[in-house]
KEGULO-964655 format. One record per residue: residue in one letter; chain; x negated, y, z of N, C-alpha, C in turn. Coordinates in steps of 0.1 Angstrom, whole numbers, m for minus. Atoms other than C-alpha are relative to their C-alpha. Example, Ala and Ser with C-alpha at 12.3 -4.5 7.8 and 13.67 -1.06 7.14 Angstrom:
2
A:A:m9:m12:0:m123:m45:78:m9:12:0
S:A:9:m11:0:m137:m11:71:8:11:8
! end
This chain:
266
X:A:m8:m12:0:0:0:0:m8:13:0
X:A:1:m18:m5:0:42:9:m13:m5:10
X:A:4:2:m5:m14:18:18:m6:9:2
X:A:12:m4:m7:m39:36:18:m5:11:m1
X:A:3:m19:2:m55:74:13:9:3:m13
X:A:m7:m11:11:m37:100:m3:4:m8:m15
X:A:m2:2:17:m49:94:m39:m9:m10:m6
X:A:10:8:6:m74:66:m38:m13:7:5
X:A:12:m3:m4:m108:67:m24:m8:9:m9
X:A:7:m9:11:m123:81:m55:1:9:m6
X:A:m7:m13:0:m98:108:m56:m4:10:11
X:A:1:m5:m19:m106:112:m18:m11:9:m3
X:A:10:m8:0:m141:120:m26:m7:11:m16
X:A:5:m8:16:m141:139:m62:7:13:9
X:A:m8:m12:m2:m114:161:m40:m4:5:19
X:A:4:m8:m14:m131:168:m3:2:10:2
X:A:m1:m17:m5:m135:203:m5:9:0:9
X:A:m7:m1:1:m101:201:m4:7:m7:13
X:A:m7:7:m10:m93:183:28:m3:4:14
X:A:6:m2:m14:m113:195:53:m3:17:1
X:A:2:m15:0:m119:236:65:m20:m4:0
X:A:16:5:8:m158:236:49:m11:6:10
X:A:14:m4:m4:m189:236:70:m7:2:m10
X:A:16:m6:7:m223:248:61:m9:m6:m3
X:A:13:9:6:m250:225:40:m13:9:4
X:A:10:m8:m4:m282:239:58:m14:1:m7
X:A:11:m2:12:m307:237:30:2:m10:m12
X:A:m7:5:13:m304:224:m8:m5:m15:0
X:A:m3:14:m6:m315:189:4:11:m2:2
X:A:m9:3:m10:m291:187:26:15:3:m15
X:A:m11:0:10:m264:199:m4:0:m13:m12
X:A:2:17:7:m281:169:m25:0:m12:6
X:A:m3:11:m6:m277:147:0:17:m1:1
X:A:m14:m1:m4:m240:156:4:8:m5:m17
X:A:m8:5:11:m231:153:m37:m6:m9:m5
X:A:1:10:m2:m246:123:m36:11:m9:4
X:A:m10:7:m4:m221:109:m14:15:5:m3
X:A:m18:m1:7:m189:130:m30:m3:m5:m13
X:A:m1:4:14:m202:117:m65:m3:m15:m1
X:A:0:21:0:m201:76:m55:8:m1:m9
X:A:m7:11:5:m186:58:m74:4:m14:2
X:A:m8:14:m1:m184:26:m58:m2:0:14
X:A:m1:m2:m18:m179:21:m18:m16:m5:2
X:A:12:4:m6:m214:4:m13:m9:10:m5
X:A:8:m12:4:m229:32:m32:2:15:13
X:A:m7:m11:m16:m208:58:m5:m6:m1:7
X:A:4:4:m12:m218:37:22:m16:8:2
X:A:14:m2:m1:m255:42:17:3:14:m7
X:A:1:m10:m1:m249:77:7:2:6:16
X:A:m4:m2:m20:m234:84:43:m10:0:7
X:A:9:6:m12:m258:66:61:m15:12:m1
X:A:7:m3:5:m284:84:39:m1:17:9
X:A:m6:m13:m3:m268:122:53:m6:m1:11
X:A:m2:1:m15:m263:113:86:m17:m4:5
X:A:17:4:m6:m303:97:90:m8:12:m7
X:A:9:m12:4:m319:127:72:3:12:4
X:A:m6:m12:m9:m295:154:87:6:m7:10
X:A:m5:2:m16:m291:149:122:11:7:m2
X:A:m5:m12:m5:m279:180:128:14:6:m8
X:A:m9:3:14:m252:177:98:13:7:4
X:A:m17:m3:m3:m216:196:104:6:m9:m11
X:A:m5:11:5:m208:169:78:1:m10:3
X:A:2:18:m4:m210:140:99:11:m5:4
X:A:m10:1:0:m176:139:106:13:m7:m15
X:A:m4:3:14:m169:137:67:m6:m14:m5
X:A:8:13:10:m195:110:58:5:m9:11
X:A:m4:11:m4:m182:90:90:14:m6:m5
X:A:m13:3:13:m147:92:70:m1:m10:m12
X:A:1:8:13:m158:83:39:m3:m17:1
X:A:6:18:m2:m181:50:55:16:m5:3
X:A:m13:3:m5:m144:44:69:3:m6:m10
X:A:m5:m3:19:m126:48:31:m6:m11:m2
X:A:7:9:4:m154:29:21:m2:m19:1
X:A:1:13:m7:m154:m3:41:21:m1:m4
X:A:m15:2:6:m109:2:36:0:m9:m14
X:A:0:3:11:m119:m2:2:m5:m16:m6
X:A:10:13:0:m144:m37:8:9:m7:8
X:A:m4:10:m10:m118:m48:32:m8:m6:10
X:A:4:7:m13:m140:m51:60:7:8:8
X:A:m8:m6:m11:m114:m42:87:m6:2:10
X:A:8:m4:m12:m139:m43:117:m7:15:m1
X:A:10:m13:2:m161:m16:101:12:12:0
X:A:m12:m13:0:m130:4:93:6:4:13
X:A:0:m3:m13:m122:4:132:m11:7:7
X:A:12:m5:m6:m159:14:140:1:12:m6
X:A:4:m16:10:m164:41:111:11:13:2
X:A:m10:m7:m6:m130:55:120:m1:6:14
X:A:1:m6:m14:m133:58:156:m13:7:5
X:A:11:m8:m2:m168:73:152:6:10:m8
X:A:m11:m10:7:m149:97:127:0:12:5
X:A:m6:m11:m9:m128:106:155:m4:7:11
X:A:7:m4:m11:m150:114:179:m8:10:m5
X:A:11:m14:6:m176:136:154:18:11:m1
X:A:m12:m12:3:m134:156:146:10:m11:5
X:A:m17:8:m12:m107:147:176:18:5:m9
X:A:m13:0:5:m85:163:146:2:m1:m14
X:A:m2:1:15:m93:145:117:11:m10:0
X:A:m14:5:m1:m54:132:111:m4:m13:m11
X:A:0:12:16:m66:111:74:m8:m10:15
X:A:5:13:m10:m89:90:104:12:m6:9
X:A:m14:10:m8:m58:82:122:5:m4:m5
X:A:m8:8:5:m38:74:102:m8:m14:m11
X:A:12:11:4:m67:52:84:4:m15:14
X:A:3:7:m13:m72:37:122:16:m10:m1
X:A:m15:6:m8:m30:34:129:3:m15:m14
X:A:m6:10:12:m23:16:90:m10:m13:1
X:A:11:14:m3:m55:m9:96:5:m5:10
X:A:m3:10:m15:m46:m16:132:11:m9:1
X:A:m9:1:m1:m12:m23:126:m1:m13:m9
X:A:2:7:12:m15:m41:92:m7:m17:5
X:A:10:13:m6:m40:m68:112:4:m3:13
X:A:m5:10:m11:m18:m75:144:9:m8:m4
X:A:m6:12:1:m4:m107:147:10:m1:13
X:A:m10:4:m11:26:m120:167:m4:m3:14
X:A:6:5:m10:4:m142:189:m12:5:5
X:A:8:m10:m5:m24:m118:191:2:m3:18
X:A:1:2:m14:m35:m122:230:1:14:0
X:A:m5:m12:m2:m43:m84:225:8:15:m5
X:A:m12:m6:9:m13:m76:206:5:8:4
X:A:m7:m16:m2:1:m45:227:m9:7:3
X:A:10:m8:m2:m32:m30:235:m2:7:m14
X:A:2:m5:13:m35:m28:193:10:11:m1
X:A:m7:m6:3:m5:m17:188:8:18:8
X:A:m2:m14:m7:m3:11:217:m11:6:m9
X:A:11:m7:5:m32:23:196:4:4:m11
X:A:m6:m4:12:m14:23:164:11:15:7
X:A:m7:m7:m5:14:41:182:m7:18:4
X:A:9:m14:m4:m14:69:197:m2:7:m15
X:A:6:m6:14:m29:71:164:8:13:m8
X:A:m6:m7:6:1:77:146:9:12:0
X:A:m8:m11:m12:20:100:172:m12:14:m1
X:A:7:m10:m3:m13:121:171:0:5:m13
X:A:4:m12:16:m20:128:135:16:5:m5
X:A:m16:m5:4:19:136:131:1:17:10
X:A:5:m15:m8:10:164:158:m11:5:m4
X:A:11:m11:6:m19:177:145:4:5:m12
X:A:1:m3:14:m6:179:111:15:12:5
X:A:m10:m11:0:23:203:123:m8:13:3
X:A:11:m16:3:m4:230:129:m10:2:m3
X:A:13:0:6:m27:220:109:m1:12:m15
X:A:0:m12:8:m39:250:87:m3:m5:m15
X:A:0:3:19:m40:247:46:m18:m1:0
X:A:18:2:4:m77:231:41:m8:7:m10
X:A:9:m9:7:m82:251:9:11:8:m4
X:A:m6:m11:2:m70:282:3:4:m2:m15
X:A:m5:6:12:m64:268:m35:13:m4:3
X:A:m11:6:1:m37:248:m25:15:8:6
X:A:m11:m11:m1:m4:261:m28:11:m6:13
X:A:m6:4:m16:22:262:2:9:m14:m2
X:A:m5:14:1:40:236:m17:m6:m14:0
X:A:13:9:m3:11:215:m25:m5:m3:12
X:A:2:10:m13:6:214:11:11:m3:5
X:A:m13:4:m10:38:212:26:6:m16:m8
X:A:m4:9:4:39:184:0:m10:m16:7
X:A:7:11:m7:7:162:14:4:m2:10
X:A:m3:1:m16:18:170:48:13:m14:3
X:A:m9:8:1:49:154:40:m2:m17:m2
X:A:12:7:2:28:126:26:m7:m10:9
X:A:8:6:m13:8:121:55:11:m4:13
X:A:m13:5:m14:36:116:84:6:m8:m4
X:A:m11:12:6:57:95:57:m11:m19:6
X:A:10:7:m6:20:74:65:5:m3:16
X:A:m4:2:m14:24:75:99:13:m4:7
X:A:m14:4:m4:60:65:101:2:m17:m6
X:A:1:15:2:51:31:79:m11:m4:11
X:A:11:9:m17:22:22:108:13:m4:9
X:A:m13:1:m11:50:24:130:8:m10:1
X:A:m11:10:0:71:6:116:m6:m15:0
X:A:7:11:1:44:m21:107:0:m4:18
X:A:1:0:m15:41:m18:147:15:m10:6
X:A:m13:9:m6:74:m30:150:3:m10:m1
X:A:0:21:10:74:m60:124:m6:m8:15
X:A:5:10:m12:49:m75:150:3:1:10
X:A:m5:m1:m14:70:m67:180:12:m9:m5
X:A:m16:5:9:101:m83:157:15:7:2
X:A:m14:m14:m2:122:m49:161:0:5:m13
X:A:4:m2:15:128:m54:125:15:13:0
X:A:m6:m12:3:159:m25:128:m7:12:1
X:A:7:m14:m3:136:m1:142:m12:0:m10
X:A:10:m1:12:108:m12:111:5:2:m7
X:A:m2:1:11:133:m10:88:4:16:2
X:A:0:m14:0:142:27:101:m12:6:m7
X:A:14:m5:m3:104:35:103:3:1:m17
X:A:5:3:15:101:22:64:8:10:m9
X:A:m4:m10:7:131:41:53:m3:14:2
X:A:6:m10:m3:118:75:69:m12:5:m11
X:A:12:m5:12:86:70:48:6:m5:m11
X:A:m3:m1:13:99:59:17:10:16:m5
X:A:m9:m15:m3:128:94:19:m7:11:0
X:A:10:m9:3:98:117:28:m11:0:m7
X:A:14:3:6:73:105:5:1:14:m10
X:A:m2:m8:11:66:129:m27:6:m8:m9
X:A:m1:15:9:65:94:m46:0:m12:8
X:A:m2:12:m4:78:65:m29:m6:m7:m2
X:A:14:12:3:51:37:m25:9:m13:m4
X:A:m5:9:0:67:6:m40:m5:m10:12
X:A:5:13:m8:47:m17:m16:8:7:17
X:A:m10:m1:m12:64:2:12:15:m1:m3
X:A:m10:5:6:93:m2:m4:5:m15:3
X:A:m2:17:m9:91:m41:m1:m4:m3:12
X:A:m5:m2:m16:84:m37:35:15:2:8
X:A:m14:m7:0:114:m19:36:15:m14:m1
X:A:m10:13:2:134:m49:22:m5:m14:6
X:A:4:13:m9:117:m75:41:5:2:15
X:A:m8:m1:m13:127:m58:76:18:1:m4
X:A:m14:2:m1:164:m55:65:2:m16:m7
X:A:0:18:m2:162:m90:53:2:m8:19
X:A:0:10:m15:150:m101:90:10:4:10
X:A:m10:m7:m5:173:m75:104:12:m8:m5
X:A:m13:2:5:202:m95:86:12:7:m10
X:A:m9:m7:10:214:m73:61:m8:2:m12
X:A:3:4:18:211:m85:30:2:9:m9
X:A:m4:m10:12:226:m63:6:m6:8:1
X:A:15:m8:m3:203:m36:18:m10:m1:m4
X:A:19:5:m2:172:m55:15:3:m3:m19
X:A:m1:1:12:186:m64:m23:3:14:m6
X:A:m3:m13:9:197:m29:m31:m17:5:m2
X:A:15:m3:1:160:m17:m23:m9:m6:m11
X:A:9:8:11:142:m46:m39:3:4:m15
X:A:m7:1:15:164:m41:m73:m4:11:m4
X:A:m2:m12:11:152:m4:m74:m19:m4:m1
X:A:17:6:m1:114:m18:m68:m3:m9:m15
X:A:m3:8:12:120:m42:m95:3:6:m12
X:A:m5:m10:15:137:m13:m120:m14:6:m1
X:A:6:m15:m1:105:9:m113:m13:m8:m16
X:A:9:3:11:80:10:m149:m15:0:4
X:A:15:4:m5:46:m5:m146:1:m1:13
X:A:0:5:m13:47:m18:m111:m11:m10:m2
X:A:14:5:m7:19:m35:m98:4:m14:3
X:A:m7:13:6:25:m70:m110:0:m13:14
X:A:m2:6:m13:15:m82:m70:11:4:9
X:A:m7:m7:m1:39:m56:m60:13:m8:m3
X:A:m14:6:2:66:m74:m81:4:m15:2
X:A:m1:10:m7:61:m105:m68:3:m2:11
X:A:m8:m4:m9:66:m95:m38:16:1:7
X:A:m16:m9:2:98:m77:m46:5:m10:m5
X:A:m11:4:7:112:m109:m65:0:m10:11
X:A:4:11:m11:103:m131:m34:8:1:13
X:A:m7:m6:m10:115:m110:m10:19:m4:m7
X:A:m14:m5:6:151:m103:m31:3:m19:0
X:A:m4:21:m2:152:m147:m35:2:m1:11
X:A:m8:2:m13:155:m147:0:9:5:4
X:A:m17:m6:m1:184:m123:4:8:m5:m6
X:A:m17:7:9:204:m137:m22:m3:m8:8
X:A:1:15:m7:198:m173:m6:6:3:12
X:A:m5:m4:m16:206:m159:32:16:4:m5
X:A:m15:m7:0:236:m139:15:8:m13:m5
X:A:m9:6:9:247:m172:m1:3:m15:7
X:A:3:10:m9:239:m194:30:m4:m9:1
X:A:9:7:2:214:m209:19:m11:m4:8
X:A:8:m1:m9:187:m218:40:m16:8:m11
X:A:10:m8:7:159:m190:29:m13:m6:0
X:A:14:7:m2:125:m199:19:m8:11:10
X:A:6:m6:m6:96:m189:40:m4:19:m1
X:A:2:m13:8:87:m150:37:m13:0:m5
X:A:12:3:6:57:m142:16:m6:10:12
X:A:8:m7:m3:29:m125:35:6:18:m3
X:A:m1:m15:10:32:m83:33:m6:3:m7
X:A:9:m1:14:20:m71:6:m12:11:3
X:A:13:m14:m6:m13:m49:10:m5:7:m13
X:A:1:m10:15:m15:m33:m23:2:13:0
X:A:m6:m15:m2:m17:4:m24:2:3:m13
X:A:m5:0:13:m4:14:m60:m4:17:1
X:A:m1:m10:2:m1:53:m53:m14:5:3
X:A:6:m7:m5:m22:66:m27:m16:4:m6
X:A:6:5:m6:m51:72:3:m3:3:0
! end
């Protein structure tokens, strides 16, 4: 999914400027070490730009940025451990970088399990996370004076629709699938562009929820949408077979896994 950043990692870092209010590169090293790591191209290339910044500039008012990116980066490799370290060092170089929370809350969330031993300790964490960057982002100032009030009032929108699918993902593994299927419809309603993969979230809690026709109305518009993300519609035809079957009292087949595909974002 929204899953994941904004617009894709390699949007994330062609568009920095643009995210953050801009410290000072303290000599033209220090500026070549920096477009270095916004002109990666591939996360293991990032990575070692990052690491590169941060070990040659100590002193770096960018270290908050490149611990982001190594974050993004590792998101992108699917190592979920690192994305918990790189994030929460992140947050600690900026207590108000909101894209690291909600990074933190969608990973945390995404990787608890039912039987998890420490399954509400994750999840109060998802809950912090996402509760915080939803408050920071209500007085959070326009990062570049480029961007227009709609243009922000539209990420912003964006970003909290984020933090309302963690949430809800929070609830799947509590099995308070009315209150995930709330959470999912909130973000899909506020999105700019509805994420299909939250979408079938969406129809998988009103599935578990017991209301079928719901969980089929959703799927069928997931299913209408052009060029979908052909894991995406597998998903969506998987999900929707089990609603008809439940609605037709059938005994439903298993559910498939959530889908982890981000199509739009991140």
């Amino acid at each position: 999914m929204k899953r994941m950043i904004l617009s894709g990692i390699l949007a994330l870092a062609a568009g920095a400027s643009g995210l953050w209010a801009q410290p000072r590169p303290k000599s033209q090293k220090e500026v070549e070490a920096l477009q270095a790591m916004f002109n990666a191209q591939d996360p293991d290339t990032r990575i070692k730009a990052a690491e590169d910044l941060l070990t040659k500039f100590a002193d770096t008012e960018f270290k908050g940025i490149a611990l982001f990116f190594e974050a993004a980066s590792y998101e992108q490799k699917g190592d979920y451990d690192k994305v918990v370290i790189y994030g929460e060092r992140a947050l600690e170089a900026d207590p108000k970088n909101y894209q690291a929370m909600l990074m933190l809350a969608r990973n945390i969330a995404a990787h608890t399990r039912e039987n998890d031993l420490d399954r509400e300790e994750k999840l109060a964490k998802v809950e912090k996370y996402s509760k915080n960057a939803m408050d920071t982002l209500k007085d959070a100032a326009k990062p570049n004076p480029q961007l227009t009030d709609d243009q922000w009032n539209g990420a912003k929108k964006d970003f909290t629709a984020q933090a309302h699918e963690a949430l809800g993902l929070a609830a799947m593994a509590r099995k308070k699938y009315d209150v995930a299927a709330n959470e999912f419809q909130f973000a899909v309603d506020n999105s700019t562009t509805p994420d299909p993969a939250t979408m079938v979230r969406l129809g998988a809690a009103e599935n578990l929820a017991g209301k079928h026709d719901e969980a089929v109305a959703v799927l069928d518009k997931v299913m209408a949408m052009p060029n979908l993300n052909p894991a995406i519609r597998q998903f969506a035809q998987a999900e929707r077979v089990r609603a008809l079957q439940a609605k037709g009292g059938a005994k439903p087949a298993a559910p498939p896994a959530p889908p982890q595909v981000d199509i739009k974002k991140p």
